[in-house]
PyMOL Python script that loads the backbone (N, CA, C, O; Angstrom):
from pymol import cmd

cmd.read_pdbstr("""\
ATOM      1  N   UNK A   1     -37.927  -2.756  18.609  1.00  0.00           N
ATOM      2  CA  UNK A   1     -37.271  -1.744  17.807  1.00  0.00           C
ATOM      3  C   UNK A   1     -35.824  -1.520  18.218  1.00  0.00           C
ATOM      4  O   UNK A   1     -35.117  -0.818  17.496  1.00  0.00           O
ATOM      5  N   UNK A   2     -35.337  -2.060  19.314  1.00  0.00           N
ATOM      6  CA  UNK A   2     -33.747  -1.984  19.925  1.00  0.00           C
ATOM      7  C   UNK A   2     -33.394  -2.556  19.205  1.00  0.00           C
ATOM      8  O   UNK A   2     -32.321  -2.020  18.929  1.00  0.00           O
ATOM      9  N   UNK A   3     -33.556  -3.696  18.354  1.00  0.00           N
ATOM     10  CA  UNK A   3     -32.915  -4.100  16.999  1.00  0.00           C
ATOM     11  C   UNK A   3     -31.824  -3.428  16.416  1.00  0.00           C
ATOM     12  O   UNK A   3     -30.625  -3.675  16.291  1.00  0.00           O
ATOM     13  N   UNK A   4     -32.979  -2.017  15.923  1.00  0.00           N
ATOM     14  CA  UNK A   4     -31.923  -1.413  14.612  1.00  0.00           C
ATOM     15  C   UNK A   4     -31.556  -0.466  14.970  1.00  0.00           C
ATOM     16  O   UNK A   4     -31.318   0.279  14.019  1.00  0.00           O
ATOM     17  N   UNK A   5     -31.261   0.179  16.352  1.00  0.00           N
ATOM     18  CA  UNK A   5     -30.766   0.970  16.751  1.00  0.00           C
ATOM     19  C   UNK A   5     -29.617  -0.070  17.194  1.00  0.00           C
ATOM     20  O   UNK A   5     -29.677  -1.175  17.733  1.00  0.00           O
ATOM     21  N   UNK A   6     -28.084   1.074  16.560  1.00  0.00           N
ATOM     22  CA  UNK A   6     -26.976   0.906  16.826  1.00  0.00           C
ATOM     23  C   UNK A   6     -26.442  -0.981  16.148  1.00  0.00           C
ATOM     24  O   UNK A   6     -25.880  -1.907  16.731  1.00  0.00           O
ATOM     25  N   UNK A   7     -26.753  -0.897  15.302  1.00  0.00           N
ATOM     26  CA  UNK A   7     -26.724  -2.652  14.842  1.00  0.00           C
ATOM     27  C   UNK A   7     -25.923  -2.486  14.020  1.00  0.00           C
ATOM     28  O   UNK A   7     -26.197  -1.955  12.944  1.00  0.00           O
ATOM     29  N   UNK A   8     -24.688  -2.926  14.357  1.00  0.00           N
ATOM     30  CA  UNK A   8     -23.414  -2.930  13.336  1.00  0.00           C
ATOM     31  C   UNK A   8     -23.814  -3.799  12.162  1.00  0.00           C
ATOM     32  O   UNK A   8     -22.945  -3.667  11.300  1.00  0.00           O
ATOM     33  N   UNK A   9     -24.813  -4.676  11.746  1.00  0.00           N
ATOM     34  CA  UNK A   9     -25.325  -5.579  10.891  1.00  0.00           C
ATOM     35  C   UNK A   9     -26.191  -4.758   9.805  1.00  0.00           C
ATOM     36  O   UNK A   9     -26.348  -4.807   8.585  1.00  0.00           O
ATOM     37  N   UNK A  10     -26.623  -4.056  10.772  1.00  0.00           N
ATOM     38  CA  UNK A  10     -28.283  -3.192   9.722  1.00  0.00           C
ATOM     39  C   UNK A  10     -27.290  -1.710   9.719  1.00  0.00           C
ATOM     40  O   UNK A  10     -28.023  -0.845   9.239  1.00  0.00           O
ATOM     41  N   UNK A  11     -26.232  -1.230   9.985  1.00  0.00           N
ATOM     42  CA  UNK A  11     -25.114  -0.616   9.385  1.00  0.00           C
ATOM     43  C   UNK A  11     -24.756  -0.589   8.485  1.00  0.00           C
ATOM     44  O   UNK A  11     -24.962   0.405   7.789  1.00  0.00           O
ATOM     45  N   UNK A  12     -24.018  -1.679   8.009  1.00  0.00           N
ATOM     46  CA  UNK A  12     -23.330  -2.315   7.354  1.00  0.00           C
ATOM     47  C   UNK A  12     -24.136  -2.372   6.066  1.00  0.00           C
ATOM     48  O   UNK A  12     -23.656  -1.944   5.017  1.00  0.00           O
ATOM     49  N   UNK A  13     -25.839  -3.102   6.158  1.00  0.00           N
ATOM     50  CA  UNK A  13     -26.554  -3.398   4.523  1.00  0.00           C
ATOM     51  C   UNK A  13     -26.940  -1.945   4.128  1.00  0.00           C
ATOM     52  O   UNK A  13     -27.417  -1.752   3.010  1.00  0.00           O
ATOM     53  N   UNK A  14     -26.721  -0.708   5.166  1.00  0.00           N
ATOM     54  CA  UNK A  14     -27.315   0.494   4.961  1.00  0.00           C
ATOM     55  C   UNK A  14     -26.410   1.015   4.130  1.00  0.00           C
ATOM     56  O   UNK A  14     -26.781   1.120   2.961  1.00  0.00           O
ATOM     57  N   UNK A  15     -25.684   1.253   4.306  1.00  0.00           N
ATOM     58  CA  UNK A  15     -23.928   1.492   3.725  1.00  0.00           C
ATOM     59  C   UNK A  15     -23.780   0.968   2.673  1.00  0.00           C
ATOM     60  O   UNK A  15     -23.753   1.721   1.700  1.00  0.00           O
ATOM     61  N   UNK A  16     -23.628  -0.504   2.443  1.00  0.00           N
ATOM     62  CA  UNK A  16     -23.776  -0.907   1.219  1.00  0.00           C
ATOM     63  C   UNK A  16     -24.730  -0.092   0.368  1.00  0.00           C
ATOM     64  O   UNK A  16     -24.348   0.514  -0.633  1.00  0.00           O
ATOM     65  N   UNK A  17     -25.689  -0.094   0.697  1.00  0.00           N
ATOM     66  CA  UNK A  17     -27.342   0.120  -0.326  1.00  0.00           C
ATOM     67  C   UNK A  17     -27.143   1.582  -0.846  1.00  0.00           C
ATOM     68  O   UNK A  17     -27.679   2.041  -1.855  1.00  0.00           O
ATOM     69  N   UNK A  18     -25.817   2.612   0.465  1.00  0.00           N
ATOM     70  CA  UNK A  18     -25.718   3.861  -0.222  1.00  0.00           C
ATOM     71  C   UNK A  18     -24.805   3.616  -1.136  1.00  0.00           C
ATOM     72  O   UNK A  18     -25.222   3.928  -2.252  1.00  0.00           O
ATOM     73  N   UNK A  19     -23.554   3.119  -1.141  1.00  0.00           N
ATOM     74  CA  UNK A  19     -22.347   3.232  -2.279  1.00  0.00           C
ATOM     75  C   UNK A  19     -22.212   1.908  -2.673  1.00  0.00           C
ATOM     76  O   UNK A  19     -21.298   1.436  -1.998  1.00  0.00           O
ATOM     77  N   UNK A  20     -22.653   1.092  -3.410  1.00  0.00           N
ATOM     78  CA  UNK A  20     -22.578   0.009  -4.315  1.00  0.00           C
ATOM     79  C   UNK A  20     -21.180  -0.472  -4.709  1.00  0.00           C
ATOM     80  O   UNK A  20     -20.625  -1.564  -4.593  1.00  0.00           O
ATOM     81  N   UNK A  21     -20.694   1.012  -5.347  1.00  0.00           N
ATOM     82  CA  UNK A  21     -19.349   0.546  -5.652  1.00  0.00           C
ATOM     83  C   UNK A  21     -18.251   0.904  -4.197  1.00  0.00           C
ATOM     84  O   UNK A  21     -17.271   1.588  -4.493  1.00  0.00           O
ATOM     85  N   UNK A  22     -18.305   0.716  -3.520  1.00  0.00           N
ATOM     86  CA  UNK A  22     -17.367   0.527  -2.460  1.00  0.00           C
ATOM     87  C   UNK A  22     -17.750  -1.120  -2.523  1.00  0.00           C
ATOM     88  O   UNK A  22     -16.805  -1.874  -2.757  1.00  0.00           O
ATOM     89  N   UNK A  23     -18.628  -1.510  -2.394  1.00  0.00           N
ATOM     90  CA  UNK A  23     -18.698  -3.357  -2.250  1.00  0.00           C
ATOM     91  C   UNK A  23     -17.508  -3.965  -3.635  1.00  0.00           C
ATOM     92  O   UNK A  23     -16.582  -4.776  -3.639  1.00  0.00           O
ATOM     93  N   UNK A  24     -17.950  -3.343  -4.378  1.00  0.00           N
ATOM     94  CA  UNK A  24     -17.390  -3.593  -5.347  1.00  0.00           C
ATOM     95  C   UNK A  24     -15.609  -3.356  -5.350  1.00  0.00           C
ATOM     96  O   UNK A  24     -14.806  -4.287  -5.410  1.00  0.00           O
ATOM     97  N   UNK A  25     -15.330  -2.240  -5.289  1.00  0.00           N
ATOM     98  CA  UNK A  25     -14.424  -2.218  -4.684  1.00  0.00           C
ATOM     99  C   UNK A  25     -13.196  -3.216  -3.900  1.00  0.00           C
ATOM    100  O   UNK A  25     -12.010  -3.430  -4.149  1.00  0.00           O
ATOM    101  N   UNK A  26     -14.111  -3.672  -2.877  1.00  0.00           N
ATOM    102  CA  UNK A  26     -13.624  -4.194  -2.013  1.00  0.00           C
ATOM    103  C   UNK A  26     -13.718  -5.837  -2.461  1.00  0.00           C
ATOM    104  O   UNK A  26     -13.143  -6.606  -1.690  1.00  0.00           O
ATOM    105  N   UNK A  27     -14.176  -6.243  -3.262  1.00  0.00           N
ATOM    106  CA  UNK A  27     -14.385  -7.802  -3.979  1.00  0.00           C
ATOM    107  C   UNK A  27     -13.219  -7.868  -4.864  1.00  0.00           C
ATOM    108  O   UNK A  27     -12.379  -8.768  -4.846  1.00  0.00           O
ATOM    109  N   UNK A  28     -13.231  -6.409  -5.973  1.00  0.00           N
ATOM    110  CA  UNK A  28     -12.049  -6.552  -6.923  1.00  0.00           C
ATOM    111  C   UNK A  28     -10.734  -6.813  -6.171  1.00  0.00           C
ATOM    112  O   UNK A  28      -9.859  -7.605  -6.518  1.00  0.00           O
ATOM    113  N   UNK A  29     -10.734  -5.845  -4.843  1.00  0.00           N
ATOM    114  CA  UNK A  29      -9.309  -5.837  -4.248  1.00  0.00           C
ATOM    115  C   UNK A  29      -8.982  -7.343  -3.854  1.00  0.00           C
ATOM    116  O   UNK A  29      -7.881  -7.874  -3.997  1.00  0.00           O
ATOM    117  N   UNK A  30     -10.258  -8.013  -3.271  1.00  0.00           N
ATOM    118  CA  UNK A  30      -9.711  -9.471  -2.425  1.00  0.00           C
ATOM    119  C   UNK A  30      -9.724 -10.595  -3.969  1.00  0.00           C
ATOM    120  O   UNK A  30      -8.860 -11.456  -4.135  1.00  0.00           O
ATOM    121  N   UNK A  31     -10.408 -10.446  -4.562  1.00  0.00           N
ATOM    122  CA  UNK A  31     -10.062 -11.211  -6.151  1.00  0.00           C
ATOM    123  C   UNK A  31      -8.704 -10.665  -6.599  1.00  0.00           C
ATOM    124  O   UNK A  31      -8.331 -11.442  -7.479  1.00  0.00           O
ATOM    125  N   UNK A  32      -7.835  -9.769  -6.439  1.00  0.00           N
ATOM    126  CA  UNK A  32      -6.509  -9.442  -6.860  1.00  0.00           C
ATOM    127  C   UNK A  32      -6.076 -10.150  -6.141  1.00  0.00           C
ATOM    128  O   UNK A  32      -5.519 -11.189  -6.495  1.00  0.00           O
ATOM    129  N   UNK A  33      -6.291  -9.568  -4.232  1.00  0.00           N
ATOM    130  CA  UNK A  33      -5.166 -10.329  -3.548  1.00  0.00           C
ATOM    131  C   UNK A  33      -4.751 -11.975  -3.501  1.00  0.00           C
ATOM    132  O   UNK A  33      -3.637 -12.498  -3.468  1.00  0.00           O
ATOM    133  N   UNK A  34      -6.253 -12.635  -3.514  1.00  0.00           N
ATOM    134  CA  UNK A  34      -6.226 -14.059  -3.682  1.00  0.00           C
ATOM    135  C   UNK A  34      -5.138 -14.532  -4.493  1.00  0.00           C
ATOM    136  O   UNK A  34      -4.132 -15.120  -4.096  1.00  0.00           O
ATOM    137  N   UNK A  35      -5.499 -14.158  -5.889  1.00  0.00           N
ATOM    138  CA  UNK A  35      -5.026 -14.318  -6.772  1.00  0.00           C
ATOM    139  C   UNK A  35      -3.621 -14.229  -6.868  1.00  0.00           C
ATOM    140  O   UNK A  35      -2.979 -15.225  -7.202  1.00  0.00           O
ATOM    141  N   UNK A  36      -3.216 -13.445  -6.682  1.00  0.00           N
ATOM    142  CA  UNK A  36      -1.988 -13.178  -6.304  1.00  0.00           C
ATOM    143  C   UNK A  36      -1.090 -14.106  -5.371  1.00  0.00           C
ATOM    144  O   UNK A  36      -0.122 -14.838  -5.578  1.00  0.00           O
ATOM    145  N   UNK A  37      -1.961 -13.695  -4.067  1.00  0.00           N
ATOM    146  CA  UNK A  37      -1.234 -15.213  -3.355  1.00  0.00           C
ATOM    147  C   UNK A  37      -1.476 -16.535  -3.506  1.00  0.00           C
ATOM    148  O   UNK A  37      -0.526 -17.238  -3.161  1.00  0.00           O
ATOM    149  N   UNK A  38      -2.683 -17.261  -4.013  1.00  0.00           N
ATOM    150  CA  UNK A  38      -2.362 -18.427  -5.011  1.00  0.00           C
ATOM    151  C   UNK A  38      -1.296 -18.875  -5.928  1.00  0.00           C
ATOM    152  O   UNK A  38      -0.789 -19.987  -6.068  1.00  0.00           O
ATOM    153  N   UNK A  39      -1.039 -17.567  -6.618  1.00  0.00           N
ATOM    154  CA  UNK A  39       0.370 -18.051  -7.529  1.00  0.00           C
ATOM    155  C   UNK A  39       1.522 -17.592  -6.929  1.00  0.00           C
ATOM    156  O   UNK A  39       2.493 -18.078  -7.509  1.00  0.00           O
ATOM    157  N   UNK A  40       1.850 -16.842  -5.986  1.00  0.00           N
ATOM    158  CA  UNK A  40       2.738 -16.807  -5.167  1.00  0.00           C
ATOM    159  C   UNK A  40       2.835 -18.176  -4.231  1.00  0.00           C
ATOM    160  O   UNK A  40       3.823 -18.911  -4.255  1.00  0.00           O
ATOM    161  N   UNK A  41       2.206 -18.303  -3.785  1.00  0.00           N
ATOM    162  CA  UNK A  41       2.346 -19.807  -2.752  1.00  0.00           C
ATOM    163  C   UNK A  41       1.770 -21.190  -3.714  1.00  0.00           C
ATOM    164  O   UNK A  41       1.643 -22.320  -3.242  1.00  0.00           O
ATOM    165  N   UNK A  42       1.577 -20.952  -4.617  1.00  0.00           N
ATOM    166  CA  UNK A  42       0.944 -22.326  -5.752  1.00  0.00           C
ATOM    167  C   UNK A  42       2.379 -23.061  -5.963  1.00  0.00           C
ATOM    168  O   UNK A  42       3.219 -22.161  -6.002  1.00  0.00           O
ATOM    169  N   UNK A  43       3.052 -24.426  -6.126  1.00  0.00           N
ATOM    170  CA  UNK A  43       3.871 -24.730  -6.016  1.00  0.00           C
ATOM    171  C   UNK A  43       4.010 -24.930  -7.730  1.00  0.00           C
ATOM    172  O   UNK A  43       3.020 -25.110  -8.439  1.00  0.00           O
ATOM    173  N   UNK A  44       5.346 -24.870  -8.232  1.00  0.00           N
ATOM    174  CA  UNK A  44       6.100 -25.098  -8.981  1.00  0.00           C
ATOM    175  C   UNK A  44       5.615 -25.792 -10.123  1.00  0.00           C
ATOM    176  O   UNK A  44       6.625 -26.485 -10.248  1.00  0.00           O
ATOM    177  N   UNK A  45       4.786 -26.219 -11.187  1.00  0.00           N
ATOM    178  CA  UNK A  45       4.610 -27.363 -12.485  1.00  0.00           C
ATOM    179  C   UNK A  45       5.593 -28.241 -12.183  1.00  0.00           C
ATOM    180  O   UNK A  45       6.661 -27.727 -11.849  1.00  0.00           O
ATOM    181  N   UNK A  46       5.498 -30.116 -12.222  1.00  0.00           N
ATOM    182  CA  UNK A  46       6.851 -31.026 -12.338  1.00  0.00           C
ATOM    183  C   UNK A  46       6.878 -31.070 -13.771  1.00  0.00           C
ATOM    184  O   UNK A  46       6.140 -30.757 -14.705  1.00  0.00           O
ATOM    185  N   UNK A  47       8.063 -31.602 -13.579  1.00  0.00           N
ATOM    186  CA  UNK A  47       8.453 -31.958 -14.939  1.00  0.00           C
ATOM    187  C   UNK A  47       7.697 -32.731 -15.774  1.00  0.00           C
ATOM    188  O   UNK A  47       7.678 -32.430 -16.968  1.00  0.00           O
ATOM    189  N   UNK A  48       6.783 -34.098 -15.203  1.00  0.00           N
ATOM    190  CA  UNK A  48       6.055 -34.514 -15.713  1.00  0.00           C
ATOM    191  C   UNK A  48       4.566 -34.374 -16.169  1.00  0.00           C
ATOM    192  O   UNK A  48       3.600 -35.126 -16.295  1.00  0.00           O
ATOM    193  N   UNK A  49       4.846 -33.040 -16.358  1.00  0.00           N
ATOM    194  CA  UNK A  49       3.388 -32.419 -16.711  1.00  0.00           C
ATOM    195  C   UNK A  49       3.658 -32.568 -17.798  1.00  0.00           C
ATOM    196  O   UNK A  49       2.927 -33.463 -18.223  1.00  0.00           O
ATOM    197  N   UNK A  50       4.153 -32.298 -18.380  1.00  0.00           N
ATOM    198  CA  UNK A  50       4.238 -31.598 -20.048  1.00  0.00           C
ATOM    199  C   UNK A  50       4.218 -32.810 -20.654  1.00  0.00           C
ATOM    200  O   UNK A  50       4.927 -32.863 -21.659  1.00  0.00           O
ATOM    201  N   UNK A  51       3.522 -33.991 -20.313  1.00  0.00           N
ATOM    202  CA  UNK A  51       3.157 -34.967 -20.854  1.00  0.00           C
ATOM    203  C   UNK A  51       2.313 -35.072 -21.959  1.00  0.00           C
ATOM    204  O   UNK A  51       2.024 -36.180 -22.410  1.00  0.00           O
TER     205      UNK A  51
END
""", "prot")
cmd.dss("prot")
cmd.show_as("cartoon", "prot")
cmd.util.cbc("prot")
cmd.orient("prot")
């Protein structure tokens, strides 16, 4: 039973299971940030695209 006492792991799915949308939350934010820095650091179209 020392398991689930103090288990930053069985914390963590407890937390989730109370506020759903905090997970959520926190997915939309890293799907913005990605995103964001993909086309910030994504390099340039060449010219020979527009083929």
């Amino acid at each position: 039973m020392a398991f689930f006492y103090d288990n930053p792991v069985i914390e963590f799915f407890q937390r989730v299971a109370r506020r759903p949308s905090s997970i959520m939350m926190w997915l939309f934010t890293g799907v913005v940030v990605a995103s964001t820095t993909y086309l910030i650091l994504a390099p340039p179209p060449s010219v020979d695209d527009d083929k």
